[in-house]
C-alpha positions in Angstrom: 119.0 -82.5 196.9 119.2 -85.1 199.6 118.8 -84.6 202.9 121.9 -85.4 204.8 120.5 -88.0 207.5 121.1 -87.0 211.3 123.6 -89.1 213.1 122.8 -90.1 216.6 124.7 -92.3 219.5 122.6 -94.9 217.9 124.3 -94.9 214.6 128.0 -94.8 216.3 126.9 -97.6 218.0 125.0 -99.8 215.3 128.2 -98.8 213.5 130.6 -100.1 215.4 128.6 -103.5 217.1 128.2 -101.2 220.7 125.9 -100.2 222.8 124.3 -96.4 223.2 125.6 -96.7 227.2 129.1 -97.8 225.6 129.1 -94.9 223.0 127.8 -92.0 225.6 130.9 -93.2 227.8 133.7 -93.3 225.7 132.7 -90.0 224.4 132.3 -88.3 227.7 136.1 -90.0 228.5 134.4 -92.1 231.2 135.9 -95.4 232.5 135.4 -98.7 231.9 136.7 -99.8 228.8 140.2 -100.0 226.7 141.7 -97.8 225.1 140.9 -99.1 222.0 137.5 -99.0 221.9 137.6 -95.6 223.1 139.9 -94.4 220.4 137.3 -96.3 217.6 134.7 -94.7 219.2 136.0 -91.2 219.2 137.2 -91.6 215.4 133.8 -93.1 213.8 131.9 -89.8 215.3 134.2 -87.2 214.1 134.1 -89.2 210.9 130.4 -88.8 210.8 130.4 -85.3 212.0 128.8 -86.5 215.5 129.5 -84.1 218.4 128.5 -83.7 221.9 126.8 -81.2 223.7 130.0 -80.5 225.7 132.0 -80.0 222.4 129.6 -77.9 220.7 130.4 -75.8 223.6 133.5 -75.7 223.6 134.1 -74.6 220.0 132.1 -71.6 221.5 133.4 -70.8 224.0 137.0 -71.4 222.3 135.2 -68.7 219.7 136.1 -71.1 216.8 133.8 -70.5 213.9 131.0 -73.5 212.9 132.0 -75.3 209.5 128.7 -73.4 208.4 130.8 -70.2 208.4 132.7 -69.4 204.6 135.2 -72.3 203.6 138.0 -71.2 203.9 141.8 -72.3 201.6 144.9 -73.0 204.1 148.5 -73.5 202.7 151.2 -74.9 205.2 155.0 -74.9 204.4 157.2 -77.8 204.6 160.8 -77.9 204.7 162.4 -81.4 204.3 160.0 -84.9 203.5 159.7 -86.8 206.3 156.7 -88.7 208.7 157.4 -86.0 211.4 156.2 -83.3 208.6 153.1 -85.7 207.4 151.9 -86.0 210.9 151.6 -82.3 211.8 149.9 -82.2 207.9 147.4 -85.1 209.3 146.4 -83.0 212.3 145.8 -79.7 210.5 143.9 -81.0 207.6 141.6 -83.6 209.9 140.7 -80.8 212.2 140.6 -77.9 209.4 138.3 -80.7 207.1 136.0 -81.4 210.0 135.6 -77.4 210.5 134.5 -77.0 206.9 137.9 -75.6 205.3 140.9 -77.3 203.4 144.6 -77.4 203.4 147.4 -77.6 200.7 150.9 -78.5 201.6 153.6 -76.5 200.0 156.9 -78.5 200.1 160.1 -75.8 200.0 163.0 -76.9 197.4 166.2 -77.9 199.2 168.3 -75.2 196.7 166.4 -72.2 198.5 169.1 -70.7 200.6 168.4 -67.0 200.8 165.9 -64.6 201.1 165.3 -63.0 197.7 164.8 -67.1 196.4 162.5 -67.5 199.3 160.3 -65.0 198.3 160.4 -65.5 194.7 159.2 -69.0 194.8 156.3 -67.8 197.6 155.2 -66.0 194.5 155.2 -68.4 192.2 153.3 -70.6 194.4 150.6 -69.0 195.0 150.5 -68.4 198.9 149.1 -65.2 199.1 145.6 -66.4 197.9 145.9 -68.2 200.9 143.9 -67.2 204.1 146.1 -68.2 205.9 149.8 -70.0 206.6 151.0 -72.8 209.1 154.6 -72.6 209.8 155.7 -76.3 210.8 158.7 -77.0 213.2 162.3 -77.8 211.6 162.4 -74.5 209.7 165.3 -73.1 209.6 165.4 -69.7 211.8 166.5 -67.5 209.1 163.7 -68.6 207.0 161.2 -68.8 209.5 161.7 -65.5 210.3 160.9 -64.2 206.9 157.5 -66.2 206.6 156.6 -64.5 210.4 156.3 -61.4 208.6 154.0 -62.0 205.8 151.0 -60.4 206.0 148.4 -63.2 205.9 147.4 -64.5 209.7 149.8 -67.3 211.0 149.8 -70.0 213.1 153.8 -71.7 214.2 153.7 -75.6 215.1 156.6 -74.9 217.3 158.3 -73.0 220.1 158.0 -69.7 218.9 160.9 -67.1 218.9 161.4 -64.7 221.9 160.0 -61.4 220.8 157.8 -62.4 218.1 153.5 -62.3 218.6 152.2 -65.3 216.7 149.9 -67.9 218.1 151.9 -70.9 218.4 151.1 -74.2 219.8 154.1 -77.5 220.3 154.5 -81.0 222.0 156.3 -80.2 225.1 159.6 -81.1 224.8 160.7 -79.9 228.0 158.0 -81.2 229.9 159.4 -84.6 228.2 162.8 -84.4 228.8 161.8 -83.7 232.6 159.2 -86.7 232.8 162.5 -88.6 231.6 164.4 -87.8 234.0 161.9 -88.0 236.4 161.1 -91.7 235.4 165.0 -92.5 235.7 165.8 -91.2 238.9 162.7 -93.1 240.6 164.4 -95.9 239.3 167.6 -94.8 240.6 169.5 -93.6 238.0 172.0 -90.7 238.4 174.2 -91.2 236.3 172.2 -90.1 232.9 173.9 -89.8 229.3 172.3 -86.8 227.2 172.6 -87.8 223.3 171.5 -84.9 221.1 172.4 -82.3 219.3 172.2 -78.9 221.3 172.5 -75.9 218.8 170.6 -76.2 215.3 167.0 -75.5 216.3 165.5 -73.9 219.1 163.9 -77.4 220.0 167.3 -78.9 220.8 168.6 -75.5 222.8 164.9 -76.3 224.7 165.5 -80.2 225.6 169.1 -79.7 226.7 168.2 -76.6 228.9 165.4 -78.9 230.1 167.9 -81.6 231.3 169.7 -79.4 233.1 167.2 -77.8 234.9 166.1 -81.1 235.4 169.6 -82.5 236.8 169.7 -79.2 238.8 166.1 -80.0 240.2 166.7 -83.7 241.4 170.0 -83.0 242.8 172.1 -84.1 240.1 174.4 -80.9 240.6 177.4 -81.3 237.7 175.7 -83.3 235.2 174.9 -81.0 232.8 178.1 -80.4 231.7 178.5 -80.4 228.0 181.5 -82.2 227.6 180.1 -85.3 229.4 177.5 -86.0 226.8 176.8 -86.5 223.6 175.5 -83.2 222.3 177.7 -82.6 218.6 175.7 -82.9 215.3 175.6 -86.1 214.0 176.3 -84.7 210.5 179.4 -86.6 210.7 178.0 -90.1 211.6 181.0 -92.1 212.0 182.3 -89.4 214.0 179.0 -88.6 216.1 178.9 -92.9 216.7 183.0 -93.0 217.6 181.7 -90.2 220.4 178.5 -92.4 221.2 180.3 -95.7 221.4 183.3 -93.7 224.0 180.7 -92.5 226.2 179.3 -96.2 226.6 182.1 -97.9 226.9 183.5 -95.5 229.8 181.0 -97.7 231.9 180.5 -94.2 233.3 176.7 -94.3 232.9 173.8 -96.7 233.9 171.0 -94.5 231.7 170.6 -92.8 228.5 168.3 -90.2 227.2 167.7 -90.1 223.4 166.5 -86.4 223.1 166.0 -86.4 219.8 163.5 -88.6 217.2 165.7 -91.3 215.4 168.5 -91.2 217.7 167.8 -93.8 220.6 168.0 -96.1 217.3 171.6 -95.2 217.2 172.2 -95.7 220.7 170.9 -99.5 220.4 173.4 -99.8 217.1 176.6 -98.6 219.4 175.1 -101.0 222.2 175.1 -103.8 220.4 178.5 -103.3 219.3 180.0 -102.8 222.8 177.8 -106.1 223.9 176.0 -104.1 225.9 172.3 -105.2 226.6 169.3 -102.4 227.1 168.2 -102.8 229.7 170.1 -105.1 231.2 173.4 -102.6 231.1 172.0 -99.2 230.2 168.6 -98.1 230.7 167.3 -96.1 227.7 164.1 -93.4 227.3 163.8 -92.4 223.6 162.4 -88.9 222.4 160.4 -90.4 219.8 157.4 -88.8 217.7 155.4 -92.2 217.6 155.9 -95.8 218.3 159.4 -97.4 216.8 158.1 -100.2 214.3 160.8 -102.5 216.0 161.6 -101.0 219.5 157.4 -100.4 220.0 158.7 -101.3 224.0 160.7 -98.7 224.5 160.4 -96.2 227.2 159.3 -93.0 226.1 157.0 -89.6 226.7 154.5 -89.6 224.3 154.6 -86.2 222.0 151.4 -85.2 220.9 153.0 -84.2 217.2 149.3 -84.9 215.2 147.6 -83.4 218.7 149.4 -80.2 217.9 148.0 -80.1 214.0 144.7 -80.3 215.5 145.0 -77.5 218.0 146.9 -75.5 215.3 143.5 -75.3 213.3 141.6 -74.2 215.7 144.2 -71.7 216.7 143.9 -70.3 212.8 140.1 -70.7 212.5 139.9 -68.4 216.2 142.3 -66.2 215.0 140.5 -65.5 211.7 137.0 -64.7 213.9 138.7 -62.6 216.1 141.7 -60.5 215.0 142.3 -58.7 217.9 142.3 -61.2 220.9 145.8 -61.8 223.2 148.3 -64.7 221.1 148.3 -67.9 222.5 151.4 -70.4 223.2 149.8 -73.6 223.5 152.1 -76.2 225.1 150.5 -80.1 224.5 151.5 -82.2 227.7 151.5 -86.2 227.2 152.0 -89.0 229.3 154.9 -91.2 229.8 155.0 -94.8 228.3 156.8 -97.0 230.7 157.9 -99.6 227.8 160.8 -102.0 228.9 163.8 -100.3 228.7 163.9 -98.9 232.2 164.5 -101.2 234.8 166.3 -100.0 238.6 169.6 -100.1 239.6 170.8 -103.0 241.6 168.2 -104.9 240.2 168.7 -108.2 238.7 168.3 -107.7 234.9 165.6 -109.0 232.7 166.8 -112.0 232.2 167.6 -112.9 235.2 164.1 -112.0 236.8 163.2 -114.6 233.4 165.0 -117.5 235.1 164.2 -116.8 238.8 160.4 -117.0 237.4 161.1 -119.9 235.3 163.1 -121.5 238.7 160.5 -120.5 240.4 157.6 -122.3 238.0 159.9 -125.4 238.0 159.4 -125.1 241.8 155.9 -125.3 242.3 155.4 -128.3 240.1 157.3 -130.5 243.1 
């Protein structure tokens, strides 16, 4: 049997064309290079199963067990097919992979729509030879509550519900909606459209009670009122967009706040349609779960949606190890990408700051 050969800051760094000095940094999140080649760093040493001395004791002291412990059979449960799902899938399988274990996606059929169904096809698939079960976020309540009580241990990639003890871990949406805010009344925004849906899950009740608290915080005393946003389902599209397109065209508002992945597309649609430029005429912050492929300059908080897979792993592996230790509600904080489609009131737009700069160019060459 071969010998697995050790790997060393030397082969990161033969690997990758870098020096040890440029390895040892990235790794310890020291300054002083992009953010790129940290990132390439970071990923070529979990992919060769390189860790630090400071992250070897961490998984101790976080009482996760070493991928030397038993391997170990995970299923997760899916409702709906979408890259939201696949990203919290990515997180939970890298992490559970690195740790020695493995993961198998169970996707629930649309046609399940009661309890007795649910729990017929759970038996049919299998999931109690699993050790144990990630719940990810867009189940419905009904059905999450169900899957809560199973007896296997559980870990809920979401908020979780009130009076239920589950470890739990979720991008914080609230923290988002109030860094949004936050980023639009520095640029002096006040008045601030909410689009998204407010009832269906308890991450929209979350985001809209956020924005209000929010309005409440900066001053903004009146704005959360219901009725002055955009808040229905959007179900009914050409009913939702007739809504959309009112509120834009009242001239009412000078910024908008997408709270919900997929929308701020929707808004930039109704925008166009008005003739209404973004940013030029309405700033915009999107709740997206990763970069639009054709709005990649869009303002947004960054939610840490493959983050929380990650740290749902370890969550399971520590719960496993240690059955009796406090439930945890891990909230994952990001940071807030500026993008382009925030600029300050009373500004000149961005294409008139283009032509004083090209005036200005002209200028200098007289």
């Amino acid at each position: 049997m071969s010998i697995r050969k050790q790997v060393t800051l030397r082969t990161i760094a033969d690997e990758l064309g870098l020096t040890i000095h440029t390895v040892s940094k990235a790794l310890r999140g020291l300054p002083g290079m992009s953010e790129a080649t940290r990132k390439a760093v970071t990923d070529c040493a979990r992919e060769l199963g390189y860790r630090t001395k400071e992250q070897e004791a961490g998984i101790s002291a976080e009482r996760i067990p070493w991928s030397s412990a038993k391997p170990r059979r995970f299923a997760m449960l899916i409702v709906g097919d979408s890259d939201f799902h696949q990203m919290q899938l990515e997180g939970v399988r890298v992490r559970l992979n690195e740790l020695g274990h493995s993961l198998y996606p169970l996707l629930v059929p649309a046609e399940i729509s009661d309890e007795d169904e649910l729990r017929h096809w759970l038996d049919n698939n299998g999931l109690f030879f699993a050790d144990g079960l990630f719940l990810t976020a867009v189940i419905p309540e009904w059905m999450e509550t169900i899957l809560l009580e199973l007896p296997l241990p559980k870990v809920l990639i979401n908020y979780p519900p009130d009076v239920t003890a589950v470890d739990s871990v979720i991008w914080d949406v609230e923290f988002a909606i109030h860094q949004s805010m936050e980023e639009l009344y520095r640029a002096g925004h006040r008045d601030i459209l909410y689009i998204g849906e407010l009832g269906r899950l308890r991450g929209f009740r979350l985001r809209w009670s956020a924005f209000a608290a929010s309005a409440e915080r900066l001053g903004l005393h009146g704005l959360a009122n219901p009725a002055e946003h955009v808040t229905e389902s959007s179900s009914d599209r050409a009913a939702w967009m007739e809504r959309l397109t009112s509120k834009l065209s009242s001239g009412k508002y000078t910024a908008a706040v997408a709270a919900i992945p997929g929308i701020a597309e929707w808004v930039r649609v109704a925008a166009g349609f008005l003739k209404l430029s973004i940013p030029d005429d309405l700033s915009l912050v999107g709740m997206e779960n990763e970069a639009h492929p054709r709005y990649e300059a869009m303002s947004r908080p960054l939610l840490l949606v493959r983050e929380a897979g990650e740290r749902a792993a370890e969550l399971m592996l520590r719960r496993i190890a240690n059955p009796l230790l406090p439930y945890e509600q891990v909230r994952l904080r990001g940071t807030f990408y500026p993008g382009e489609t925030i600029i300050p009131v009373g500004k000149y737009t961005v294409h008139e700051t283009k032509e004083i700069a090209m005036s200005a160019t002209e200028a200098l060459r007289y």
